[in-house]
ZADO-1210 file (C-alpha; in nm, 4 decimals, padded with zeros to 6 digits):
<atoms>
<atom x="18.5367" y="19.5103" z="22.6092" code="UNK" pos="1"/>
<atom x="18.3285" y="19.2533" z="22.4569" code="UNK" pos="2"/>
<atom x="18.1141" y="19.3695" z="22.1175" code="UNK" pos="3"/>
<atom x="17.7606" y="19.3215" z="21.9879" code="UNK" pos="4"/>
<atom x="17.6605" y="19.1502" z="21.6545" code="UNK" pos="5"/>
<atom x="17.3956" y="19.3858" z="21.5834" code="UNK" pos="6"/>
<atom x="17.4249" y="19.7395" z="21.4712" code="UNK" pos="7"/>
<atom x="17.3973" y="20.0064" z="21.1947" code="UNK" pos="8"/>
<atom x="17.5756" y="20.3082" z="21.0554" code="UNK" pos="9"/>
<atom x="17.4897" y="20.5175" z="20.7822" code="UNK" pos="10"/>
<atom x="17.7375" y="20.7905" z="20.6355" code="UNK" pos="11"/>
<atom x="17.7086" y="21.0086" z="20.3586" code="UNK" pos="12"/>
<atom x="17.9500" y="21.2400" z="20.1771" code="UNK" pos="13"/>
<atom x="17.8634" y="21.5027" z="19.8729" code="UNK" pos="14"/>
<atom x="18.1682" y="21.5580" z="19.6153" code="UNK" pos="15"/>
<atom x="18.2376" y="21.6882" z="19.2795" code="UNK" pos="16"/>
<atom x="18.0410" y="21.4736" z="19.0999" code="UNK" pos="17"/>
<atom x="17.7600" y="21.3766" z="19.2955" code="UNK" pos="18"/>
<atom x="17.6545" y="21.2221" z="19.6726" code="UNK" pos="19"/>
<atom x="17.8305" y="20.9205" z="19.7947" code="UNK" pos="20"/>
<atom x="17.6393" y="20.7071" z="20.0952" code="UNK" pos="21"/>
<atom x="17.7161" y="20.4050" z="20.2735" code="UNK" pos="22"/>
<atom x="17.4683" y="20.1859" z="20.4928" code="UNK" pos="23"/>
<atom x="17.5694" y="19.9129" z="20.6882" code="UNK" pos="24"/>
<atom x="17.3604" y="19.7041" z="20.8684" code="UNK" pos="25"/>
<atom x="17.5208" y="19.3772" z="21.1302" code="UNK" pos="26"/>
<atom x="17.3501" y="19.0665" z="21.2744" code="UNK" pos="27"/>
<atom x="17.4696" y="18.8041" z="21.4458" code="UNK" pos="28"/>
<atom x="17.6003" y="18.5160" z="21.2087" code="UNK" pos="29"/>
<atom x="17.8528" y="18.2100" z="21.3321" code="UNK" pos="30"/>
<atom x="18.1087" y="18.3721" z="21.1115" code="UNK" pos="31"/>
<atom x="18.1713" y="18.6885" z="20.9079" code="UNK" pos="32"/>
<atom x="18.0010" y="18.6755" z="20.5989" code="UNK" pos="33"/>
<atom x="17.9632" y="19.0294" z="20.4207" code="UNK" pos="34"/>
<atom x="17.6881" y="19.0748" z="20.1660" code="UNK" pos="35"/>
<atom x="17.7638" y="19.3704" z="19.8914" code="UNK" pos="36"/>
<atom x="17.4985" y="19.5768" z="19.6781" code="UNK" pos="37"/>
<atom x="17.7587" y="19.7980" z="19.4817" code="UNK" pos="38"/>
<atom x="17.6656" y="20.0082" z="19.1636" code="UNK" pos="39"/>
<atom x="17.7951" y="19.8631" z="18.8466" code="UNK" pos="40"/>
<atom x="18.0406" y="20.1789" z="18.8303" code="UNK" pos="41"/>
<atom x="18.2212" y="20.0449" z="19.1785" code="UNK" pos="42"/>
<atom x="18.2482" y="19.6529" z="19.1499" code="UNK" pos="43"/>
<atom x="18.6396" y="19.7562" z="19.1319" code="UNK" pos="44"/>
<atom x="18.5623" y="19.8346" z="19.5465" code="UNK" pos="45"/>
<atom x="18.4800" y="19.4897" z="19.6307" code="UNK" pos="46"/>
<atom x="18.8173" y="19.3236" z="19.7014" code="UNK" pos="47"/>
<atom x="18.9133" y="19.6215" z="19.9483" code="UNK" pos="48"/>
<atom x="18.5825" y="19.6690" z="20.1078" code="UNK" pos="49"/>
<atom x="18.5457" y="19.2501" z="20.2094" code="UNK" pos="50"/>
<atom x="18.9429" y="19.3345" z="20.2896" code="UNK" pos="51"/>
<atom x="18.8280" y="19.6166" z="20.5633" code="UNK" pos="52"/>
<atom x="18.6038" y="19.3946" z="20.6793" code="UNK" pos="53"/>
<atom x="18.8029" y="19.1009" z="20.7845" code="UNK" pos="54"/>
<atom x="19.0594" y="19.3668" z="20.9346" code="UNK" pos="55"/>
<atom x="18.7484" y="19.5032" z="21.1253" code="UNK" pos="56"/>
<atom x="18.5552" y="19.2732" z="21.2748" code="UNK" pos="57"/>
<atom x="18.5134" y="18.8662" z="21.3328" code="UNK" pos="58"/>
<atom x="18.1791" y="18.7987" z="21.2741" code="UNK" pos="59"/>
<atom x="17.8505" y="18.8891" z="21.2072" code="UNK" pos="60"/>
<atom x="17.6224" y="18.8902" z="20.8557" code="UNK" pos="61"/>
<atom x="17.7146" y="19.2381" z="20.7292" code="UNK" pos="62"/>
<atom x="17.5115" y="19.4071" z="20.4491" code="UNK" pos="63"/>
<atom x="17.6965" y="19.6654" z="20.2799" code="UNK" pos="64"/>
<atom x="17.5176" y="19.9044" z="20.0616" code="UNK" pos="65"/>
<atom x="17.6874" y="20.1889" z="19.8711" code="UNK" pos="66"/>
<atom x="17.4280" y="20.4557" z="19.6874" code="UNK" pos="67"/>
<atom x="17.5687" y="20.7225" z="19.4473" code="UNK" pos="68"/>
<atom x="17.3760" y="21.0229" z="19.3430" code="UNK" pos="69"/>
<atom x="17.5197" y="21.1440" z="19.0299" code="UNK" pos="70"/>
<atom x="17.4710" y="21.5365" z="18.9801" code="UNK" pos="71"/>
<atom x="17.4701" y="21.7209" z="18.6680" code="UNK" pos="72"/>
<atom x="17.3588" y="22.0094" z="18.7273" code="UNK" pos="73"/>
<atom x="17.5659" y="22.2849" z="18.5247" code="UNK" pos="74"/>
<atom x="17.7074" y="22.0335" z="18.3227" code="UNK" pos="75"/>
<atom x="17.6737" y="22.0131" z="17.9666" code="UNK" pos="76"/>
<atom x="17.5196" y="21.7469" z="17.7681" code="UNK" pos="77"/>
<atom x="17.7406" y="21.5417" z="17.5570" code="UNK" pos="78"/>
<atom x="17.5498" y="21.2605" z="17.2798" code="UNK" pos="79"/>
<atom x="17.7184" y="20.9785" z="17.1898" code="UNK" pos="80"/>
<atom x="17.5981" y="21.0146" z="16.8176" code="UNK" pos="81"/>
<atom x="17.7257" y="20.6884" z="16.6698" code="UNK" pos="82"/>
<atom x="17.5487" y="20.5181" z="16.9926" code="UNK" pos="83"/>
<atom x="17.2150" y="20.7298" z="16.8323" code="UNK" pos="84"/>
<atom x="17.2677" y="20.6278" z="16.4861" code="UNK" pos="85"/>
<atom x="17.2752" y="20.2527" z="16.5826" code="UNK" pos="86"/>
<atom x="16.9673" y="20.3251" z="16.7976" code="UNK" pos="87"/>
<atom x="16.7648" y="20.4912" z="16.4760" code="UNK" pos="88"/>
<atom x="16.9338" y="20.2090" z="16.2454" code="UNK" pos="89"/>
<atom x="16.7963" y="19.9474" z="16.4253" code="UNK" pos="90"/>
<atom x="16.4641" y="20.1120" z="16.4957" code="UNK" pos="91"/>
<atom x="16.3962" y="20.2063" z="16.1296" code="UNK" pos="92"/>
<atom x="16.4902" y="19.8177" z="16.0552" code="UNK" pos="93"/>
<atom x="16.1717" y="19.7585" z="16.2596" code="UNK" pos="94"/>
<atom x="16.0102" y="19.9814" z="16.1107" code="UNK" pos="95"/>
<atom x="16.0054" y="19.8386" z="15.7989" code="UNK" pos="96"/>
<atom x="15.8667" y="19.5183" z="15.9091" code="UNK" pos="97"/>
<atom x="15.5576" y="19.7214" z="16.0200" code="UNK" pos="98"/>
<atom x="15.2872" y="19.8658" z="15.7513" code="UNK" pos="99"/>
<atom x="15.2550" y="20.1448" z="15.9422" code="UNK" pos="100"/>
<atom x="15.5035" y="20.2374" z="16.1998" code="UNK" pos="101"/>
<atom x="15.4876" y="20.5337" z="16.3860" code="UNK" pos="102"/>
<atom x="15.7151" y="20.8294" z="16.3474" code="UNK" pos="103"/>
<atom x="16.0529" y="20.7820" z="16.5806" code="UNK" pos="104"/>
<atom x="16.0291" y="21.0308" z="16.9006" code="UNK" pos="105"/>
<atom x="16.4065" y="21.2006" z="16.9415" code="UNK" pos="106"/>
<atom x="16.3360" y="21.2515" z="17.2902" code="UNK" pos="107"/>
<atom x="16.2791" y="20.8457" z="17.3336" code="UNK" pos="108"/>
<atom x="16.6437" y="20.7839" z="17.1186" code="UNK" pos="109"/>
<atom x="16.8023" y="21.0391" z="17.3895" code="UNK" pos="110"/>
<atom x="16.6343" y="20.7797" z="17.6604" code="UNK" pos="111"/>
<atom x="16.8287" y="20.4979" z="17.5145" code="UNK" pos="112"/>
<atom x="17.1071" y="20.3547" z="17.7459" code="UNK" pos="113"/>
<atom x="17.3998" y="20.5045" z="17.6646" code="UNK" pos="114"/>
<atom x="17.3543" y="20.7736" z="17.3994" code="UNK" pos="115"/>
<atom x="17.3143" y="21.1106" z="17.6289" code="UNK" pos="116"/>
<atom x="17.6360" y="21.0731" z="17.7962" code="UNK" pos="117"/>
<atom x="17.7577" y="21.2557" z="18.1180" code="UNK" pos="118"/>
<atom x="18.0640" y="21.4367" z="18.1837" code="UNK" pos="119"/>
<atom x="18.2406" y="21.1086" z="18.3423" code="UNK" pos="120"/>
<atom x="18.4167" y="21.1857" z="18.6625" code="UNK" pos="121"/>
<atom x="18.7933" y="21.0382" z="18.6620" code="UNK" pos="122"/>
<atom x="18.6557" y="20.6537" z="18.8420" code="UNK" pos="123"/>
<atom x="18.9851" y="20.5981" z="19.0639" code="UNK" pos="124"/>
<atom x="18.8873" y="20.9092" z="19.2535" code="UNK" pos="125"/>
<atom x="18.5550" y="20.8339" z="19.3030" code="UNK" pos="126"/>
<atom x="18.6674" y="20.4820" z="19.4166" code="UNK" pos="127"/>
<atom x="18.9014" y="20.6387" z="19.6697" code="UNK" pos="128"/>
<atom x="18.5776" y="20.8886" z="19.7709" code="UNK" pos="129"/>
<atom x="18.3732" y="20.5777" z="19.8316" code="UNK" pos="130"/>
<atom x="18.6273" y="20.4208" z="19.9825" code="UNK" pos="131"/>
<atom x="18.7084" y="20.7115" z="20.2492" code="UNK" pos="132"/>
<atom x="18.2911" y="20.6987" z="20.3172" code="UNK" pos="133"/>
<atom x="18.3061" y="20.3369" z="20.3631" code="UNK" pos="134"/>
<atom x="18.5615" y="20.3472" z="20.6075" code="UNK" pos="135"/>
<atom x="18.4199" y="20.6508" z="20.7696" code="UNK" pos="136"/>
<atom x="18.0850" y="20.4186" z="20.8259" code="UNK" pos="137"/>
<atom x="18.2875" y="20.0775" z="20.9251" code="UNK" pos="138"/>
<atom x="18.3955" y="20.2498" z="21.2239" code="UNK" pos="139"/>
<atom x="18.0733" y="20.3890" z="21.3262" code="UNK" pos="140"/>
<atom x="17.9629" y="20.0302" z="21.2427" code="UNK" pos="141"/>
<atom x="18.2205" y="19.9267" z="21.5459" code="UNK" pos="142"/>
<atom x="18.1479" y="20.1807" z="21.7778" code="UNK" pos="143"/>
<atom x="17.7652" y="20.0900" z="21.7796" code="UNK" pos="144"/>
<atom x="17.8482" y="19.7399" z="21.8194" code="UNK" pos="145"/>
<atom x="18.1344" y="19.8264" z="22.0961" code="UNK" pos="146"/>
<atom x="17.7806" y="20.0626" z="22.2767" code="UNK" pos="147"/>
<atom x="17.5425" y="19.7471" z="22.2861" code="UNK" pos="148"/>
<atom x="17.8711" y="19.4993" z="22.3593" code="UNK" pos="149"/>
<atom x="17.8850" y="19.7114" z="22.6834" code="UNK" pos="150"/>
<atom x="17.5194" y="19.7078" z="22.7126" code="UNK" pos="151"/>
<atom x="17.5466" y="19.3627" z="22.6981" code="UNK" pos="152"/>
<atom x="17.7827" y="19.2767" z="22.9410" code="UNK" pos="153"/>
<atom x="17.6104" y="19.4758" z="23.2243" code="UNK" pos="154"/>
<atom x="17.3454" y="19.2443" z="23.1530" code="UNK" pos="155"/>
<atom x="17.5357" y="18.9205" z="23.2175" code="UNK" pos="156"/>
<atom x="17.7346" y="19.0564" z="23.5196" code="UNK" pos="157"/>
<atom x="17.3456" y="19.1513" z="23.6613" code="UNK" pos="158"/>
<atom x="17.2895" y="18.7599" z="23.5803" code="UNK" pos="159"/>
<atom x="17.6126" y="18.6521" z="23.7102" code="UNK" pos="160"/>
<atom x="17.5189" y="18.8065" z="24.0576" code="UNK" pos="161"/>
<atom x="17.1839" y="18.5939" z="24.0270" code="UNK" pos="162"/>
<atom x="17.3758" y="18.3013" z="23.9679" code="UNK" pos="163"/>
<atom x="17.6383" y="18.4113" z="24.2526" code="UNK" pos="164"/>
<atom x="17.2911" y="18.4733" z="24.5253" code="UNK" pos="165"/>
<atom x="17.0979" y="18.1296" z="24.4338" code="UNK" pos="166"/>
<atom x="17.4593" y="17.9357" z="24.4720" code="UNK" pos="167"/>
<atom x="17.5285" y="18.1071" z="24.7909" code="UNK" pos="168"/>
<atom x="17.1808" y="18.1216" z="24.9239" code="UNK" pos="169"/>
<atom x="17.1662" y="17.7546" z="24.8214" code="UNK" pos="170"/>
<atom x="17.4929" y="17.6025" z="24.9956" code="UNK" pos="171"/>
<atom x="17.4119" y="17.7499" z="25.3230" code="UNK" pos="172"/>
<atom x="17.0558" y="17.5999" z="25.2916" code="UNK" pos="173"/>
<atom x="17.2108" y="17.2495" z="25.2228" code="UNK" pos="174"/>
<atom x="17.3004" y="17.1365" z="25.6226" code="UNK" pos="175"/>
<atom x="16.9296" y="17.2216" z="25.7416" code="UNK" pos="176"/>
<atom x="16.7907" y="17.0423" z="25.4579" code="UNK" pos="177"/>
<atom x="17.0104" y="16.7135" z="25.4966" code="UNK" pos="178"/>
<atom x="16.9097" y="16.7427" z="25.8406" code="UNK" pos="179"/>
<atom x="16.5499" y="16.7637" z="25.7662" code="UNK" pos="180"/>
<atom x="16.5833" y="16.4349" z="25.5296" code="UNK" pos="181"/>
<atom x="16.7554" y="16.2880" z="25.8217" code="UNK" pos="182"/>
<atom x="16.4504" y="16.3768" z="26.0662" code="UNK" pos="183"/>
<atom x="16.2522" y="16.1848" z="25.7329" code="UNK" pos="184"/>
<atom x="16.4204" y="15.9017" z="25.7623" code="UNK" pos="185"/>
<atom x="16.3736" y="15.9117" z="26.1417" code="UNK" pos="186"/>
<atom x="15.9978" y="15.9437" z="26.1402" code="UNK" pos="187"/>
<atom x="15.9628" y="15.6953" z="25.8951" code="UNK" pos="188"/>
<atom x="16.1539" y="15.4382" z="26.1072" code="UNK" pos="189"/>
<atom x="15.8645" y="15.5348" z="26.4039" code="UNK" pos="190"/>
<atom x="15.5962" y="15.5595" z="26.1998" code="UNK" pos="191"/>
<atom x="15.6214" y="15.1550" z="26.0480" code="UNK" pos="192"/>
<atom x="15.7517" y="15.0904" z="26.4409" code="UNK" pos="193"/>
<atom x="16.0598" y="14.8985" z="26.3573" code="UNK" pos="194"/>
<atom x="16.3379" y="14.8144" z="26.5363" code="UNK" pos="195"/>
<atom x="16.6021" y="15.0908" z="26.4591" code="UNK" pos="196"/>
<atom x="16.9136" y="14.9719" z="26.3145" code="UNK" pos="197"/>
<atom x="17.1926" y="15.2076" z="26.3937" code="UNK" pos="198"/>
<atom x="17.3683" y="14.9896" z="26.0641" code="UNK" pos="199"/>
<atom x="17.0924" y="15.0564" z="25.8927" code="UNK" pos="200"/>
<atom x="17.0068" y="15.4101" z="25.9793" code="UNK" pos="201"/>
<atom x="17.3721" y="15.4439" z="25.8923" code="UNK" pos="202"/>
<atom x="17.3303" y="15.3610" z="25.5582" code="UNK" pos="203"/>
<atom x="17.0627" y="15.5399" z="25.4768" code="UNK" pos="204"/>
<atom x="17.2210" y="15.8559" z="25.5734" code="UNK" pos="205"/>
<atom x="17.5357" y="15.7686" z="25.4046" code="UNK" pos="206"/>
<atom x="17.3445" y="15.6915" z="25.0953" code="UNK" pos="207"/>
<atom x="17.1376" y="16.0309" z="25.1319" code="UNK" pos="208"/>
<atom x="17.4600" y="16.2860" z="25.1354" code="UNK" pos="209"/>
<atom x="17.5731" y="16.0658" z="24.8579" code="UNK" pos="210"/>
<atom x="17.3192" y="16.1779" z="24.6205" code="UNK" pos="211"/>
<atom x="17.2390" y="16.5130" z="24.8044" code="UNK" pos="212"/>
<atom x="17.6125" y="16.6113" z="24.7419" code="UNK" pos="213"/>
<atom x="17.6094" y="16.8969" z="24.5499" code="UNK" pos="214"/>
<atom x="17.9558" y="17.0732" z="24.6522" code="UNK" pos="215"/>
<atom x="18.1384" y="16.9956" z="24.3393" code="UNK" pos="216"/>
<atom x="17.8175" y="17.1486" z="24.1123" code="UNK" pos="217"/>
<atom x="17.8402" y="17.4790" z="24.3349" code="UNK" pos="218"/>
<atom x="18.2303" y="17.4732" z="24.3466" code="UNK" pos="219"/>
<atom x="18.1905" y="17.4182" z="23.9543" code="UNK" pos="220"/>
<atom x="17.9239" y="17.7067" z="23.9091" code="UNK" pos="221"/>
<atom x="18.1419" y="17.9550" z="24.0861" code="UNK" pos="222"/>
<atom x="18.4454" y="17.8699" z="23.9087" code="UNK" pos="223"/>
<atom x="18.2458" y="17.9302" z="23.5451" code="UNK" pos="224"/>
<atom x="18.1108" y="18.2927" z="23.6799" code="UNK" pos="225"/>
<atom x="18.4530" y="18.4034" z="23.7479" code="UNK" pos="226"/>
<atom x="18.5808" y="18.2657" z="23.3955" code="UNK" pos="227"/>
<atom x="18.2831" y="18.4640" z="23.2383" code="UNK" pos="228"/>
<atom x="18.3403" y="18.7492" z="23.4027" code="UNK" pos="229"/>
<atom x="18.7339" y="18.7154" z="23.2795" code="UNK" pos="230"/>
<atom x="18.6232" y="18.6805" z="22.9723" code="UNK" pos="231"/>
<atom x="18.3749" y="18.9333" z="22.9510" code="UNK" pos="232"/>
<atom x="18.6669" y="19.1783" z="23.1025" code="UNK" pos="233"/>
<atom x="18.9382" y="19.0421" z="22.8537" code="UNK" pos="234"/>
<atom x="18.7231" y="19.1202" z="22.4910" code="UNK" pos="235"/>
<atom x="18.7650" y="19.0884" z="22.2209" code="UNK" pos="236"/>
<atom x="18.6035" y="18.8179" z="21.9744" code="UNK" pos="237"/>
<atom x="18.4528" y="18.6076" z="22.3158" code="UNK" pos="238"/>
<atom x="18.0863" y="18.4383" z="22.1506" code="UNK" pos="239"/>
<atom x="18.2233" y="18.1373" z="22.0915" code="UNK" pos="240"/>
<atom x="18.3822" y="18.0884" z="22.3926" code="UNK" pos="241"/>
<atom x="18.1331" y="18.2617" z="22.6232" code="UNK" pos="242"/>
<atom x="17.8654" y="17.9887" z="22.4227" code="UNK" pos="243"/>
<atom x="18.0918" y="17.6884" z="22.5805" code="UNK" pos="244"/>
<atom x="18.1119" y="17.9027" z="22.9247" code="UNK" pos="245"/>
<atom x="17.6785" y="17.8548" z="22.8945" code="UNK" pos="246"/>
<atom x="17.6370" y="17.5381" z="22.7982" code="UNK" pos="247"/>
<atom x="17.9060" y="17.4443" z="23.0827" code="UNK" pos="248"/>
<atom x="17.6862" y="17.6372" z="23.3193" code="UNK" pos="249"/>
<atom x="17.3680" y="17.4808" z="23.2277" code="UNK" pos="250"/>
<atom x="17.5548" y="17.1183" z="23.2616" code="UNK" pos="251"/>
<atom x="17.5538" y="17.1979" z="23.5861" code="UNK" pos="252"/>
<atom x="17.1963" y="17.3531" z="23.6482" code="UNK" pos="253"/>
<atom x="17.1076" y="17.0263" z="23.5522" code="UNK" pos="254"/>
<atom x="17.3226" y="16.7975" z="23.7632" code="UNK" pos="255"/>
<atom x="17.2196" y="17.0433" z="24.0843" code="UNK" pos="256"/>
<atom x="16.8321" y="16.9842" z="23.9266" code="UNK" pos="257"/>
<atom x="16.8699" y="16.5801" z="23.8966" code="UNK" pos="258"/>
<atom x="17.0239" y="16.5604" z="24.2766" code="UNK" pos="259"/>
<atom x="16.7504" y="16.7676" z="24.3974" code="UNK" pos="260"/>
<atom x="16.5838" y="16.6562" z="24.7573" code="UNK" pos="261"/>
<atom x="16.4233" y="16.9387" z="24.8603" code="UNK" pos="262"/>
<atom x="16.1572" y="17.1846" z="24.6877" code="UNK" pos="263"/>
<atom x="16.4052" y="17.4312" z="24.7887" code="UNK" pos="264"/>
<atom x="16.7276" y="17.2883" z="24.6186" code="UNK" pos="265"/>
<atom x="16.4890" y="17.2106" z="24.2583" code="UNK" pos="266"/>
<atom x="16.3570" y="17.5973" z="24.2782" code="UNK" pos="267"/>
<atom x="16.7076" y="17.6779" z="24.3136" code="UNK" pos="268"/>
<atom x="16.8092" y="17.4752" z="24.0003" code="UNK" pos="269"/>
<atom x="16.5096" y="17.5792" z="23.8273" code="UNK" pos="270"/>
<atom x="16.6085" y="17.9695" z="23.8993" code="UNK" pos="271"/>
<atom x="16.9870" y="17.9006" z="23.7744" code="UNK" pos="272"/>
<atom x="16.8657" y="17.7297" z="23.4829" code="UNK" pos="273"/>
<atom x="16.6250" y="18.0505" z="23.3852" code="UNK" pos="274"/>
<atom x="16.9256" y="18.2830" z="23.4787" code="UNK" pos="275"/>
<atom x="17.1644" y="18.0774" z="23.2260" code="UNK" pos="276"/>
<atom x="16.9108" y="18.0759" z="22.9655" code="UNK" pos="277"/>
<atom x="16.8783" y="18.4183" z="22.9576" code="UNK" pos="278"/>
<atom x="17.2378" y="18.4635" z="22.9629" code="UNK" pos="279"/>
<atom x="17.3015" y="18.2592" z="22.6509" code="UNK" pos="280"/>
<atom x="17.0379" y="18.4351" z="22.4431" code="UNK" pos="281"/>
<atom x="17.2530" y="18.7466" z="22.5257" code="UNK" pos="282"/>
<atom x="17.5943" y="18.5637" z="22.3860" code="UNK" pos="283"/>
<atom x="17.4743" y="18.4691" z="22.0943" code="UNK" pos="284"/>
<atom x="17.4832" y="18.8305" z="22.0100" code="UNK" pos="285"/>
<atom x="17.8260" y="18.9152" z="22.1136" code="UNK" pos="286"/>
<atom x="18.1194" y="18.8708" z="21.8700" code="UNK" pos="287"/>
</atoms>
């Protein structure tokens, strides 16, 4: 089973101390490249969550975003009262410098980054918590990207059948049209009343399913729709080489389009062409 790029998973735990929740979000990217928005508390997590990662998956831009919700309630409040006193030091030192200061709010020192202290949970089990969430979300992560992968390969197998029709539909249309170019050729010979060369006529025929020979494209074609379809069957990380498989399939879109003698043989090409396009917007979303 082949897997999408794109997905998102959100999980969120509640604990001792507080609510732990992890968002991912995926994209399609050439290569993995995670992207981390961690509270200052958890930068310790880093390391093991871009670790998980490259276990997890082979590409994509990941965005990783861990939110903890500390709660308090029923817990005493602790002051940090040498934090305070530096706090009221250094805002009676500016007080001084103005002639008339105004009188120093308690409530505003208690505001003051790091003087009304929490009870602080024990950090390596809160890492561990996060850590449990995170992996909790990485595999809902995968199994939204494994939903669309599958989504995603129905719709290049419905493509590869298109591809399939127009080469079929198109290699049992090439006799009658090398026999209507021969009838051409014919008519043209009657119409400037020359003297028909057999030698000649000869030729021109020969010359005609020389550069109306498009076999080896359709042989070619099929062979890439049954390696794409291996592929797609096979899994795993298959973008890259399902990109090759369209660019090999539009190579020959194009030779079928430049060999084209009929307005049924270029609307053929044309319709492949459309077909592959389609299909490689669709890889570049699978891992």
């Amino acid at each position: 089973m082949v897997h999408s790029m794109t997905a998102f998973a959100r999980v969120e735990r509640a604990g001792t101390h507080g609510t732990l929740s992890w968002e991912l979000r995926s994209v399609n990217h050439r290569y993995l490249e995670p992207h981390l928005r961690l509270p200052d508390a958890f930068r310790d997590l880093e390391g093991a969550v871009r670790e998980a990662l490259r276990q997890g998956l082979s590409r994509g831009k990941v965005e990783c975003t861990l939110r903890f919700a500390e709660d308090s309630a029923g817990q005493p409040l602790q002051i940090d009262r040498e934090r305070a006193a530096q706090v009221v030091a250094a805002a009676e030192s500016i007080a001084a410098l103005i002639q008339q200061p105004a009188p120093l709010n308690p409530l505003e020192v208690l505001a003051w980054p790091g003087v009304l202290v929490a009870d602080a949970a024990d950090p390596q089990a809160l890492n561990k918590a996060a850590m449990e969430v995170f992996e909790a979300a990485l595999e809902e992560l995968k199994k939204g990207r494994a939903r669309e992968g599958a989504e995603l390969a129905r719709l290049l197998n419905e493509r590869l059948d298109g591809i399939l029709a127009e080469v079929g539909a198109l290699r049992a249309l090439v006799p009658q049209m090398l026999a209507a170019q021969r009838q051409k050729i014919l008519d043209r010979f009657a119409e400037l009343k020359a003297e028909l060369d057999p030698q000649r006529l000869e030729q021109e025929l020969v010359l005609l399913a020389q550069k109306s020979d498009v076999a080896e494209e359709l042989d070619r074609l099929t062979t890439h729709v049954a390696e794409v379809r291996r592929v797609l069957k096979a899994g795993g990380a298959a973008g890259r080489r399902l990109d090759f498989l369209m660019q090999e399939l539009n190579r020959e879109a194009n030779t079928l389009g430049s060999k084209a003698f009929d307005p049924r043989s270029t609307q053929a090409a044309v319709n492949l062409k459309v077909l592959i396009e389609q299909m490689r917007e669709q890889v570049q979303n699978i891992e």
